[in-house]
Backbone as a printed PyTorch tensor [residue, N CA C, xyz], in Angstrom:
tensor([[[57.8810, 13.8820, -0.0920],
         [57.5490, 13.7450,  1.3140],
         [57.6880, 12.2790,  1.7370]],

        [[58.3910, 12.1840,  2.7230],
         [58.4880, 11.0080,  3.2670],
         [57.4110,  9.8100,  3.8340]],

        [[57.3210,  8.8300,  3.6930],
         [55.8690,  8.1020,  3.7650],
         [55.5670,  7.8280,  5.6750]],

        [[54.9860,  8.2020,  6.0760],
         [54.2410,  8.3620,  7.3530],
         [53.8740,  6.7430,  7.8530]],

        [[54.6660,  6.5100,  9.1590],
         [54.0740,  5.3250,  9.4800],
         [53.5380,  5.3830, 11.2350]],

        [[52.8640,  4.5090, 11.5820],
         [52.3310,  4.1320, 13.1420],
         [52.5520,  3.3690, 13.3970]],

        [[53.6170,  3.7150, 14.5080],
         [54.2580,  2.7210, 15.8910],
         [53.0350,  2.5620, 17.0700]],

        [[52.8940,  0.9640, 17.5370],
         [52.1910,  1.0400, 18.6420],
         [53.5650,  0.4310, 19.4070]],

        [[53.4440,  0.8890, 20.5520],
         [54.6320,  1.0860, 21.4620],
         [54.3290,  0.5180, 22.5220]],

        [[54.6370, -0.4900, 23.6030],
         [54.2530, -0.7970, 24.9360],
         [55.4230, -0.9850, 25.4940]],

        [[55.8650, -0.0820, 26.1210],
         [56.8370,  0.2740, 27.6070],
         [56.5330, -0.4490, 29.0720]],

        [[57.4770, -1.4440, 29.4180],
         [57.0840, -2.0640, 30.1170],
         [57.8010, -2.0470, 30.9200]],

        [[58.0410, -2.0890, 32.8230],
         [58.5500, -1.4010, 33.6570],
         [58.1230, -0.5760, 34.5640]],

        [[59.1040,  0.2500, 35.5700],
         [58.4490,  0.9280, 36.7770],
         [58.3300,  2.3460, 35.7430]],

        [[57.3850,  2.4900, 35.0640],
         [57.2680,  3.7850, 33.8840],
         [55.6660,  4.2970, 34.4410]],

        [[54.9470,  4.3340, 35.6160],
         [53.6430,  4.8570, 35.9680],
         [54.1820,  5.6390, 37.3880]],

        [[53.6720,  6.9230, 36.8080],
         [54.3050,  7.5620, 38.2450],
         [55.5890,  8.1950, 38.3870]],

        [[56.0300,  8.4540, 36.9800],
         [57.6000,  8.7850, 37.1800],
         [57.2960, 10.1550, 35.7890]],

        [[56.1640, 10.2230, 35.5300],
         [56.0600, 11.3710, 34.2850],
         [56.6310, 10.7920, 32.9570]],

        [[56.1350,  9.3830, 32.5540],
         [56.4520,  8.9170, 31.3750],
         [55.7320,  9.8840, 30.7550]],

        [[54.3090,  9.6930, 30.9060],
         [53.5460, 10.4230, 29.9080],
         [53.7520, 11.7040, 29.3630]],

        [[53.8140, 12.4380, 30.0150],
         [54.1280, 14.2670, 30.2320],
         [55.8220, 14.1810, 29.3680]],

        [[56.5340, 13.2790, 29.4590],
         [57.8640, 13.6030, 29.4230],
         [57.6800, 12.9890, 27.1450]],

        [[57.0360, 11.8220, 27.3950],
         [56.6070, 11.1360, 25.8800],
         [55.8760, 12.9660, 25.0050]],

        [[54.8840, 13.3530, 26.0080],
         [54.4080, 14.4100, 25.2720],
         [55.0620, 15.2280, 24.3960]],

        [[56.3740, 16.0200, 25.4120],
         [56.7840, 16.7360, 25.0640],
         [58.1320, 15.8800, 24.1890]],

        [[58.5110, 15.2910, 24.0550],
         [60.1110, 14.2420, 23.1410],
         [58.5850, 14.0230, 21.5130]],

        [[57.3470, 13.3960, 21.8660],
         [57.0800, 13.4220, 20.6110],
         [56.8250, 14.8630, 20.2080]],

        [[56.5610, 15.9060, 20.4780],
         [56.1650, 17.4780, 19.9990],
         [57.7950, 17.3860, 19.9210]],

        [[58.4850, 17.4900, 20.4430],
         [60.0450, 17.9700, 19.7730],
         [60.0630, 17.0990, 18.4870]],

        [[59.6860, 16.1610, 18.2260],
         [59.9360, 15.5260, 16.9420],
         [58.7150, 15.0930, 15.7980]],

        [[58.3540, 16.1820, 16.4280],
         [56.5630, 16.2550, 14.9770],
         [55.9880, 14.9090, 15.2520]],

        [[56.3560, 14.2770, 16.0360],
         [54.9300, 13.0020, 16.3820],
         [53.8200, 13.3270, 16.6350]],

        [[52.8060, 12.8570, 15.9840],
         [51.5710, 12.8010, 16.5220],
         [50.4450, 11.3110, 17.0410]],

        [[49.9320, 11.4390, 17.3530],
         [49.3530, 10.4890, 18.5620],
         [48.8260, 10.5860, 19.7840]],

        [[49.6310,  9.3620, 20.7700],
         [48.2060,  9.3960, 22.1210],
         [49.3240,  8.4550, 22.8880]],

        [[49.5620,  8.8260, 24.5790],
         [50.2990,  7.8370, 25.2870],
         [49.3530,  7.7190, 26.8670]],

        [[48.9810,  6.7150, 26.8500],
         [47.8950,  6.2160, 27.8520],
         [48.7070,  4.9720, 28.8940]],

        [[48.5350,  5.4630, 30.0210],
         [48.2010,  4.3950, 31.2940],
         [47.9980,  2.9500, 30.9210]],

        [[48.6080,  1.7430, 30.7730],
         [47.7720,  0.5300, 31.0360],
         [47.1480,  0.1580, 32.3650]],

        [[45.8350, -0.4910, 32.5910],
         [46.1070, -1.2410, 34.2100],
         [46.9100, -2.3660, 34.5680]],

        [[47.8200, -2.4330, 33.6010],
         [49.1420, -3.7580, 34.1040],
         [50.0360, -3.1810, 34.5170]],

        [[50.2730, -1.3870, 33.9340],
         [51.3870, -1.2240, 34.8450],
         [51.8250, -0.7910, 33.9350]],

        [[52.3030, -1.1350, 32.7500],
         [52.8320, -0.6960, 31.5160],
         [52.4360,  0.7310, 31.0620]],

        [[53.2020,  1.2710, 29.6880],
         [51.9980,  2.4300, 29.0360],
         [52.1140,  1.9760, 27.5940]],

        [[51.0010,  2.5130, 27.4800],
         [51.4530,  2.1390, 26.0120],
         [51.1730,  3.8280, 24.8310]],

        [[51.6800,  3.6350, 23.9040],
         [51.4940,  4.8690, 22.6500],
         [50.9730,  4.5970, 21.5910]],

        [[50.9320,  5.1680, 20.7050],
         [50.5250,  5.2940, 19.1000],
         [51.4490,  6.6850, 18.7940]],

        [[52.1670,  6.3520, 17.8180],
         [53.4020,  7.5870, 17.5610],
         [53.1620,  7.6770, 15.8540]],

        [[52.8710,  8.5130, 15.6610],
         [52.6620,  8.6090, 13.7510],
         [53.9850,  9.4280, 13.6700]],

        [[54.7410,  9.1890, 12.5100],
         [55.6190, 10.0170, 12.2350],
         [56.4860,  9.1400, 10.7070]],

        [[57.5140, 10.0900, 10.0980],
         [57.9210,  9.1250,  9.8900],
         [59.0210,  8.1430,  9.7940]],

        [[59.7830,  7.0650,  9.4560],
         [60.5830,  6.2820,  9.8450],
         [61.5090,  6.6040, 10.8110]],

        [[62.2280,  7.7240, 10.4740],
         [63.3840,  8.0420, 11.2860],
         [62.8010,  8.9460, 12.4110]],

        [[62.0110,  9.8870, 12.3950],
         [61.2950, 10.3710, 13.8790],
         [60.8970,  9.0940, 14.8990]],

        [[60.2070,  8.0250, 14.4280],
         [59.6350,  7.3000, 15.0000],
         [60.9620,  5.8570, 15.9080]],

        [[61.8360,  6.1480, 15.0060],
         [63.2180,  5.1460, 15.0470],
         [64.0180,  6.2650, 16.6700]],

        [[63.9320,  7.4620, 16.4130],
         [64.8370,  7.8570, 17.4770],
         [63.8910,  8.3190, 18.9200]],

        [[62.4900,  8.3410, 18.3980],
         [61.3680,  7.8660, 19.5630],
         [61.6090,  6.6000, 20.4230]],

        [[61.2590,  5.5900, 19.3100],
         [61.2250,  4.5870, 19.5820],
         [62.8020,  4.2720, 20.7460]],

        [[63.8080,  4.6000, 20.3090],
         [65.2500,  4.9040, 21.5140],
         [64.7740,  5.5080, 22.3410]],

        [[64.1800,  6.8280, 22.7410],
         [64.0370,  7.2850, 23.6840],
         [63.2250,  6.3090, 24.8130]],

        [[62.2300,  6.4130, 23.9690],
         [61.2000,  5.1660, 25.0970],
         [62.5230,  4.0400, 25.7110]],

        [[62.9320,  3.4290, 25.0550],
         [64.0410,  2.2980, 25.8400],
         [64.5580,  3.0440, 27.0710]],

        [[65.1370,  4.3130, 27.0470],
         [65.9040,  4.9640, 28.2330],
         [64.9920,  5.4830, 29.1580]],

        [[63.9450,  6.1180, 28.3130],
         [62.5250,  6.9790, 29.2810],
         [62.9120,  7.3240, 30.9800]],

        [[62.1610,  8.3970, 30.9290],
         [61.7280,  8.0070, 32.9320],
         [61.7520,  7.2030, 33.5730]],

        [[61.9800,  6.6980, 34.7720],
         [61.7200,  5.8190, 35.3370],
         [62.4340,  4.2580, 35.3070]],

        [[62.4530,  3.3020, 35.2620],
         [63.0670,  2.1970, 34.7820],
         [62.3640,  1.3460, 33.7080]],

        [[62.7250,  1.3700, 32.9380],
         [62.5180,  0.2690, 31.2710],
         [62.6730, -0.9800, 31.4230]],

        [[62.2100, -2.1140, 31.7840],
         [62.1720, -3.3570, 31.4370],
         [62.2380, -3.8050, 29.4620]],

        [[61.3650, -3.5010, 29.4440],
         [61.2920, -3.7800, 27.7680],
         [60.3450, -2.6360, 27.2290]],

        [[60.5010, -2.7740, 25.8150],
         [59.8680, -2.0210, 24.7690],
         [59.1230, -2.8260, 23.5450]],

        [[57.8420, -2.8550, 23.4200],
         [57.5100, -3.6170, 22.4390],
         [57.4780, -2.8700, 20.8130]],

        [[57.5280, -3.1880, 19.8140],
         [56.9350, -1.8040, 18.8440],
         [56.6360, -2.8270, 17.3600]],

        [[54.7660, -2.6840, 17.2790],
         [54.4920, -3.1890, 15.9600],
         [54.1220, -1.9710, 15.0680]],

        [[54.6510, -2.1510, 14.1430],
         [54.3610, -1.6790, 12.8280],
         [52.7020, -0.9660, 12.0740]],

        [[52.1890, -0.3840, 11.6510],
         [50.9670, -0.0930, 10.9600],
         [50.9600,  0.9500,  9.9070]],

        [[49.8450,  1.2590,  9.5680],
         [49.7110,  2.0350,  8.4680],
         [49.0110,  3.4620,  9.5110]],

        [[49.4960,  4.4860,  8.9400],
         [49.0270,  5.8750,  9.6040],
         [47.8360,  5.8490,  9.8260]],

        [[47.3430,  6.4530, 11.0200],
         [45.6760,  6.9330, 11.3100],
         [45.5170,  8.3710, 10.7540]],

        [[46.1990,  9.1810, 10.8020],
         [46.2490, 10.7810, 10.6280],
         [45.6830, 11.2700, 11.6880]],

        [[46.5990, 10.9350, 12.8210],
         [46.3610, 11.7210, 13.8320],
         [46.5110, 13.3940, 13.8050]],

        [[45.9200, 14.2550, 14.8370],
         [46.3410, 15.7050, 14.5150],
         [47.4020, 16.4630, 15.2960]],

        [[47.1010, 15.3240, 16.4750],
         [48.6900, 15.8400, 17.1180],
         [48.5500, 14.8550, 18.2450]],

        [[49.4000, 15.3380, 19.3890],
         [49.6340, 14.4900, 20.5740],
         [48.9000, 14.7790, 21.9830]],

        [[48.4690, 13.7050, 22.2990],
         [47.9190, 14.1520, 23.6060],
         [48.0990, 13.1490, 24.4610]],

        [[47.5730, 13.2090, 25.8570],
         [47.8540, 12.0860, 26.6800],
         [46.5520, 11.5140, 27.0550]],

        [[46.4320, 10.3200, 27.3800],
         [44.4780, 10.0030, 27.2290],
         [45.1930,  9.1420, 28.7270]],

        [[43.2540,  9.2190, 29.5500],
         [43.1910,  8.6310, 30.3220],
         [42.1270,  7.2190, 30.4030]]])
């Protein structure tokens, strides 16, 4: 089994209001991610994507194109939480 890692992700851009979240939901459930993609109040969103390397690598692409318009994409590295699946938090 492949070793499981956690992306924290911050999407930065006109991405509030365009169904980032709802759209992240369903792209991580197509690709067995589990985690959480929340609202910033700067404007940004940010995630937590568990998966591993290569789920999280063609995530991590999607977010660049996403909904809405993409300015940048941040993405640090961690060790898994064992999340149980995906949801969207407010």
């Amino acid at each position: 089994m492949e070793e499981k890692l956690l992306y924290k992700i911050r999407v930065k851009g006109y991405v509030q209001g365009v169904g980032f979240r709802w759209r992240t939901l369903r792209q991580a459930a197509s690709r067995g991610i589990k985690g959480y993609v929340k609202n910033m109040p700067d404007g940004s969103v940010f995630i937590e994507a568990e998966g591993t390397r290569k789920q999280l690598r063609d995530f991590a692409d999607w977010c660049r194109k996403g909904p809405g318009y993409v300015e940048s994409v941040t993405v640090d590295v961690y060790p898994p939480m064992d999340y149980e699946g995906f949801t969207v938090r407010y």
